[in-house]
C-alpha positions in Angstrom: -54.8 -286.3 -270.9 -57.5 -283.6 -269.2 -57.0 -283.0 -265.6 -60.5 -282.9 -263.1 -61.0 -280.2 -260.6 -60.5 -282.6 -257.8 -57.0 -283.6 -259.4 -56.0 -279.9 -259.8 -56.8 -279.7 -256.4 -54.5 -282.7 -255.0 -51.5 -281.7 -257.3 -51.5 -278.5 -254.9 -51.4 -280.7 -252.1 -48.3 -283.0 -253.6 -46.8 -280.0 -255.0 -46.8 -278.1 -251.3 -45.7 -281.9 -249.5 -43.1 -281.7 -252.0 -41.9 -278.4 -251.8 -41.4 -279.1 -247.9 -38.9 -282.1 -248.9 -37.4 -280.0 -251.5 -36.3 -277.1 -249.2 -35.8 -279.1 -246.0 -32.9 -281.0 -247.6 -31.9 -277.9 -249.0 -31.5 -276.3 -246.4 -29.9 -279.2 -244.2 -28.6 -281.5 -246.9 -28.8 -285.4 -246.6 -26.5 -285.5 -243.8 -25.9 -282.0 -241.9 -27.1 -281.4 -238.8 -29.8 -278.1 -238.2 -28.9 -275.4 -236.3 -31.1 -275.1 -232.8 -29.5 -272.3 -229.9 -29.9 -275.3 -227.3 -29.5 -278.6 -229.0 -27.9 -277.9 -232.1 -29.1 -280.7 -233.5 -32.9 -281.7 -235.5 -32.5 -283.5 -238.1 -35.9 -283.3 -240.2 -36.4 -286.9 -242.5 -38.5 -287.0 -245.7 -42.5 -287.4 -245.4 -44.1 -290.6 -245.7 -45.9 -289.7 -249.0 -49.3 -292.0 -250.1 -48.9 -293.7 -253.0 -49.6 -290.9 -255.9 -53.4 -291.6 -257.2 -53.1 -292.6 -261.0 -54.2 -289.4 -263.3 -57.9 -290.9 -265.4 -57.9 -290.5 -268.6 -60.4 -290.3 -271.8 -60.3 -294.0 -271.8 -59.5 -294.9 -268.2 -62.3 -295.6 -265.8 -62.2 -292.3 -263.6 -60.9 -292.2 -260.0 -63.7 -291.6 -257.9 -64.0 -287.7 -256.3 -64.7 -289.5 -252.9 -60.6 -290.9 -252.8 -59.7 -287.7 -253.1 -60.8 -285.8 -250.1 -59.4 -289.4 -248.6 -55.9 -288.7 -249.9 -55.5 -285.0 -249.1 -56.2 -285.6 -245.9 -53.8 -288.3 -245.5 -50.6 -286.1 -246.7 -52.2 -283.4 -244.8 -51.7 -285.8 -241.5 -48.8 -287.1 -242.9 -47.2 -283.6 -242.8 -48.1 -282.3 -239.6 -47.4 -286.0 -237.6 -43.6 -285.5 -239.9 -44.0 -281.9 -238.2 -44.5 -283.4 -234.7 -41.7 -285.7 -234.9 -39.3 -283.0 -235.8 -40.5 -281.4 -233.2 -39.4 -284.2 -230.4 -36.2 -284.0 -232.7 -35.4 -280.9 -231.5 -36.3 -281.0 -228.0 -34.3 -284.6 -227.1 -31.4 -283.2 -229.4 -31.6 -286.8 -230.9 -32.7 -288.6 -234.7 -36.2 -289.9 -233.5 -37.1 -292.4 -236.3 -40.2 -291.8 -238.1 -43.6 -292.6 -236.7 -45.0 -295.9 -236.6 -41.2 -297.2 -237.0 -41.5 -297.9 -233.2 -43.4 -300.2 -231.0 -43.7 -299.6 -227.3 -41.1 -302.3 -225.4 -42.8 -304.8 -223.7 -40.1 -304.8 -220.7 -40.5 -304.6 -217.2 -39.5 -300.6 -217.1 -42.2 -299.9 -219.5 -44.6 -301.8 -217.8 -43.8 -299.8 -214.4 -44.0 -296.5 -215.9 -47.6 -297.3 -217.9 -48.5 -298.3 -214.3 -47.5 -295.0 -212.8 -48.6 -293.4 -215.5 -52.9 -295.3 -215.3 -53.0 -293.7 -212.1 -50.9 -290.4 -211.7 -53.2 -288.3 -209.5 -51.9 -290.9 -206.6 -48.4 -290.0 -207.3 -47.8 -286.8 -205.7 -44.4 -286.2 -207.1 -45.7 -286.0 -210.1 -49.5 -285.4 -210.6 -49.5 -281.1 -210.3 -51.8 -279.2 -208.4 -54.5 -277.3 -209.8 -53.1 -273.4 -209.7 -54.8 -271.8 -206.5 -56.1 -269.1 -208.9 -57.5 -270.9 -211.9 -61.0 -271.4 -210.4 -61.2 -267.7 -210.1 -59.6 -266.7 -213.7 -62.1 -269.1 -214.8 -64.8 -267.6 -213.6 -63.6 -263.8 -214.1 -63.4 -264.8 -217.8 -66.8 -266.4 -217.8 -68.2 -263.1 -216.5 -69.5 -261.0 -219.4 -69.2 -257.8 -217.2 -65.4 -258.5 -216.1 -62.9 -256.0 -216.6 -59.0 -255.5 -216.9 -59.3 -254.7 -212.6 -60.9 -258.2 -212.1 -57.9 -259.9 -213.5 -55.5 -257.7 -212.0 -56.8 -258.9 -208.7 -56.4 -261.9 -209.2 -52.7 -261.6 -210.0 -52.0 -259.0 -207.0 -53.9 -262.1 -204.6 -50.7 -264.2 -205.6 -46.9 -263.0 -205.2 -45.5 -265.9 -207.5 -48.0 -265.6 -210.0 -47.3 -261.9 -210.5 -43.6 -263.0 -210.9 -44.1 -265.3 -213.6 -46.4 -263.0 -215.4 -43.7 -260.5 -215.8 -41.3 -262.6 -216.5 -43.7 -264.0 -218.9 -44.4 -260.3 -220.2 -40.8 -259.8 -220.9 -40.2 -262.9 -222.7 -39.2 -262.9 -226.6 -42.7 -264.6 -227.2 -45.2 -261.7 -225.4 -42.4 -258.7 -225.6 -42.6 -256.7 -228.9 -41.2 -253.9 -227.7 -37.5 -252.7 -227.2 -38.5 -251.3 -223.4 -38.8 -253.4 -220.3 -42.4 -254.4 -218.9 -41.3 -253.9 -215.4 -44.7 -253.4 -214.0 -48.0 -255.1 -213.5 -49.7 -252.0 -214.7 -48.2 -251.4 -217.7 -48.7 -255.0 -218.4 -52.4 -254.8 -218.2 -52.6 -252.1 -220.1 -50.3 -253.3 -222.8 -52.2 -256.6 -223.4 -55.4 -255.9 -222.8 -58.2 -258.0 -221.8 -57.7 -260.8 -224.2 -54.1 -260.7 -223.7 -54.0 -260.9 -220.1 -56.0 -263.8 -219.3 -54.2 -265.7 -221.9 -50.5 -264.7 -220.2 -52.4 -265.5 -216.5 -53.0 -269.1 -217.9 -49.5 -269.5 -218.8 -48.2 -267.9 -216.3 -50.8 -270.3 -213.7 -49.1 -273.5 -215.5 -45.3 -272.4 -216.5 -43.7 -273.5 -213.1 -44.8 -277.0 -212.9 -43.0 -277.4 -216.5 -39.3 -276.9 -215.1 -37.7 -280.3 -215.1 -34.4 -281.3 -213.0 -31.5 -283.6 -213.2 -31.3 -286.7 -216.0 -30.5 -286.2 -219.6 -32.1 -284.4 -222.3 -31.6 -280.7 -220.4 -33.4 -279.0 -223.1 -36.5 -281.0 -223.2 -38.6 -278.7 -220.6 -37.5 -275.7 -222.2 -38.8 -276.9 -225.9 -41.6 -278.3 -224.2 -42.7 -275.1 -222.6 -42.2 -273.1 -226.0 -44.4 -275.6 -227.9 -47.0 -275.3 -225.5 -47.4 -271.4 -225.3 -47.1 -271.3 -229.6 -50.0 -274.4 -230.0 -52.1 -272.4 -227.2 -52.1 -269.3 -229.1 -52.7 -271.4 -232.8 -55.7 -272.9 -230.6 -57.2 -270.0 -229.3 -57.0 -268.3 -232.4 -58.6 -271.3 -234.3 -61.1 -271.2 -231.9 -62.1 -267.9 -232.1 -61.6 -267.8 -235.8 -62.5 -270.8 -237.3 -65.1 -272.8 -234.7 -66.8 -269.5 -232.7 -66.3 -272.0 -230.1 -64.7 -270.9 -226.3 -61.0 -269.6 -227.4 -60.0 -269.9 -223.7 -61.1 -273.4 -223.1 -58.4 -274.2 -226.4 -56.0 -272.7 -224.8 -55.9 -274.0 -221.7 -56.2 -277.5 -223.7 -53.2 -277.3 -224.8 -50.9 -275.9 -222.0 -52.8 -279.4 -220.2 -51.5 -281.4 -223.3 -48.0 -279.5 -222.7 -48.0 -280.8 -219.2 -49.0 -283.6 -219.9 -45.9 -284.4 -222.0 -43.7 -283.5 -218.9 -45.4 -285.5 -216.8 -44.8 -288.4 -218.9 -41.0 -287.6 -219.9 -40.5 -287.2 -215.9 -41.9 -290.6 -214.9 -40.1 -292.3 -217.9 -36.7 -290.9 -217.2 -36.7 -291.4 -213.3 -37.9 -294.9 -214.1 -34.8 -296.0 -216.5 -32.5 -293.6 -214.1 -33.4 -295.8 -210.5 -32.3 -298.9 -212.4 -29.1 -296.9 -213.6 -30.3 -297.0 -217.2 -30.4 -294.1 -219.8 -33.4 -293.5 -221.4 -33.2 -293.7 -225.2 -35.1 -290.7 -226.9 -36.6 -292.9 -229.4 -38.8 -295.1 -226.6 -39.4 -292.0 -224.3 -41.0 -290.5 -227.5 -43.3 -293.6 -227.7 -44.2 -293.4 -224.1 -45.1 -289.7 -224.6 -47.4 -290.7 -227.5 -49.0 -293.6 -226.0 -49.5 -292.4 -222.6 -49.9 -288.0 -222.8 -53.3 -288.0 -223.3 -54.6 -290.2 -220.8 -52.5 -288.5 -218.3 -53.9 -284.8 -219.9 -57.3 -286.2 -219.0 -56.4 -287.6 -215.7 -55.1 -284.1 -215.0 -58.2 -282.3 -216.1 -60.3 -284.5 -213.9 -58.4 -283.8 -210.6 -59.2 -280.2 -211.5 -62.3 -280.8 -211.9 -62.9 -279.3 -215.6 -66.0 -279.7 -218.0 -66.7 -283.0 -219.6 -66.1 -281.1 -222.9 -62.3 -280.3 -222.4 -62.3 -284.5 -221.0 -64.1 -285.1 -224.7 -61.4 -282.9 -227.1 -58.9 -284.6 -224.9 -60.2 -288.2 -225.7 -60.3 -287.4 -229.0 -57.0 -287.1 -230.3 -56.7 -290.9 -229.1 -59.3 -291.9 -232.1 -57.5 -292.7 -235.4 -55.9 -289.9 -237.1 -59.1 -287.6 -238.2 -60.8 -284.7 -237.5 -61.9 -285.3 -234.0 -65.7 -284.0 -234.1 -66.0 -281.6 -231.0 -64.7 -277.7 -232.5 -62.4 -277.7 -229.1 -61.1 -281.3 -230.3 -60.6 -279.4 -233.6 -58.8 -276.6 -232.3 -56.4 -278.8 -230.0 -55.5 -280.7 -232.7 -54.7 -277.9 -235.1 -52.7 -275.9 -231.9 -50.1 -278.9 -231.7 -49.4 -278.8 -235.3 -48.7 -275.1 -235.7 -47.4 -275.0 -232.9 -44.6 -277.8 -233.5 -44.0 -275.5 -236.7 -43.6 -272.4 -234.6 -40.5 -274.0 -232.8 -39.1 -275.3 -235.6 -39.3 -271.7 -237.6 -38.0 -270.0 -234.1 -35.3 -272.2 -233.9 -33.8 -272.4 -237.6 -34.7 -275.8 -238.3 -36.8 -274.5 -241.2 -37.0 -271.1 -243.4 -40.2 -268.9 -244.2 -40.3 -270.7 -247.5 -40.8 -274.0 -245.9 -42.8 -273.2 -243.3 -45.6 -271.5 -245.7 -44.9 -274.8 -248.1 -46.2 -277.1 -244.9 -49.0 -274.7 -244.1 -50.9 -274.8 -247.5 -50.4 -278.4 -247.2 -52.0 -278.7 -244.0 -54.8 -276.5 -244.7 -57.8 -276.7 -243.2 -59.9 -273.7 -244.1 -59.1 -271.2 -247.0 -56.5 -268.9 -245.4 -56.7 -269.6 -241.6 -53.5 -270.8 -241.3 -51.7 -267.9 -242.6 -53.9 -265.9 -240.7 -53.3 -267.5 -237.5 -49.5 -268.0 -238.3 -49.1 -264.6 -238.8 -51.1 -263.7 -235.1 -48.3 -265.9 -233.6 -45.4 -263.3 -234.5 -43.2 -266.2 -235.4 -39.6 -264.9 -235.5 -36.3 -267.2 -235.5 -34.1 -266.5 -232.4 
């Protein structure tokens, strides 16, 4: 039997899918429960693998190369939406079942929170406010000729923003030194350009993430740490991969991020004023029915470009390369950055976590590249 190129190329693939099974239930077993610092509790399931594409032989009629491209792709979505759900796993502290195993309810909660939901910038309570200094971090960063000073005042012209940032600065994800940032200065300095406007972005959008009362305590907290890891795997495909604007990436996916809370906020005070507990499994359908409709709602009431509406609508399209490079880079953000949490948090060991990456591949080597640009180290 003589192996092609193309099926050389897909045993890699199966072989990396595989590996990720291999070692996850290794390292969990069939029936243990993971170890997480909040939840202490993601279990991750076994991939949906596509049927296995029958080997041609000498006197076989030959697979044609077209299926294959087809069929990587596939296990390469299969892995990072099994990624994703492992992901939710963790930040409900609940089994979510495995995706497209749910339908959305057709009951009358669910119908009151996709109406809430169609029209959130009328809800005040939920639909957040455009950061008072976004306009003007925007524009410093669209200024060729704008320096470190320019974005330090901006953060001097706001009190809380200056807070968060340090807080932000000291944080496990920004802070790679043993000595405390303790002032703005020294921040700057430390992160530089680049840096800086990335840590004013989260640090604009980090308060509106905080989530109070119901059940799932932790989900906020996993949310927020998603969102900064799949900003900094966008920006850094952005820059790297599409030459396309890294910021604009970012601030994609800390809207996708909110998003997400706006969603899980809605659906949990809906089920909680009729003295119901939300189930994890149908607020995890609601989040992935209704987040990026409510992304681009939120992008419109703050009045961004038609290109970050256009990489939002496209992760609704069926699950592909979406064809703008920031629709690209959002896509590929949420993925690694779903595998950042899990690697942070134990679910997963370096072995597995390089096993999903080569399976996920997109371009020779980026994803180690940007993987190790995140820093990624377990708790």
């Amino acid at each position: 039997m003589r192996m092609n190129s193309w099926l050389i190329a897909l045993a890699v693939v199966l072989a990396a899918s595989a590996g990720f099974f291999v070692l996850r239930r290794r390292k969990l077993g069939p029936d243990r429960i993971a170890p997480d610092s909040t939840t202490q509790v993601a279990a991750l399931r076994a991939i949906q693998m596509p049927a296995p594409i029958p080997v041609a032989t000498d006197t076989d009629t030959a697979v044609p190369e077209a299926a294959v491209p087809d069929a990587a792709a596939t296990q390469a979505l299969n892995v990072r939406a099994e990624t994703l759900r492992s992901l939710r796993e963790v930040a409900f502290g609940i089994a979510i079942p495995s995706v497209g195993a749910l339908a959305l309810p057709g009951d009358e909660i669910c119908a009151q929170i996709g109406a809430t939901l169609g029209s959130i910038a009328d809800k005040p309570n939920y639909a957040p406010r455009r950061p008072m200094q976004l306009p003007k971090l925007m524009h410093a960063i669209n200024d060729e000729s704008a320096s470190r000073r320019a974005f330090s005042q901006i953060i001097a012209g706001d009190p809380a923003l200056a807070g968060n940032l340090l807080r932000l600065a000291n944080s496990p994800f920004y802070r790679h030194s043993p000595d405390p940032i303790e002032s703005l200065d020294r921040a700057v300095d430390m992160l530089g350009t680049e840096g800086l406007r990335s840590m004013i972005a989260a640090a604009l959008l980090q308060p509106v993430f905080r989530i109070s009362g119901g059940g799932f305590a932790h989900f906020g907290e996993i949310a927020w740490e998603h969102s900064l890891y799949a900003a900094a795997a966008a920006e850094g495909h952005a820059a790297l991969v599409e030459d396309s604007d890294a910021f604009a990436a970012q601030l994609l996916s800390l809207i996708m991020g909110l998003a997400t809370i706006v969603v899980f906020s809605v659906a949990q005070d809906a089920f909680l004023a009729r003295q119901k507990a939300p189930e994890a499994a149908v607020l995890s359908v609601l989040i992935d029915t209704y987040a990026v409709s409510v992304a681009r709602q939120i992008a419109a009431s703050w009045e961004l470009s038609e290109r970050i509406d256009t990489a939002l609508a496209e992760q609704l399209a069926p699950p592909s390369a979406p064809e703008s490079p920031l629709g690209r880079s959002l896509q590929f953000g949420e993925f690694i950055g779903a595998l950042a949490v899990l690697r942070v948090r134990g679910v997963i060991d370096d072995a597995m976590a390089q096993a999903v990456l080569q399976s996920a591949e997109t371009a020779r080597g980026t994803s180690e590249r940007i993987w190790a640009r995140l820093g990624v180290t377990p708790h």
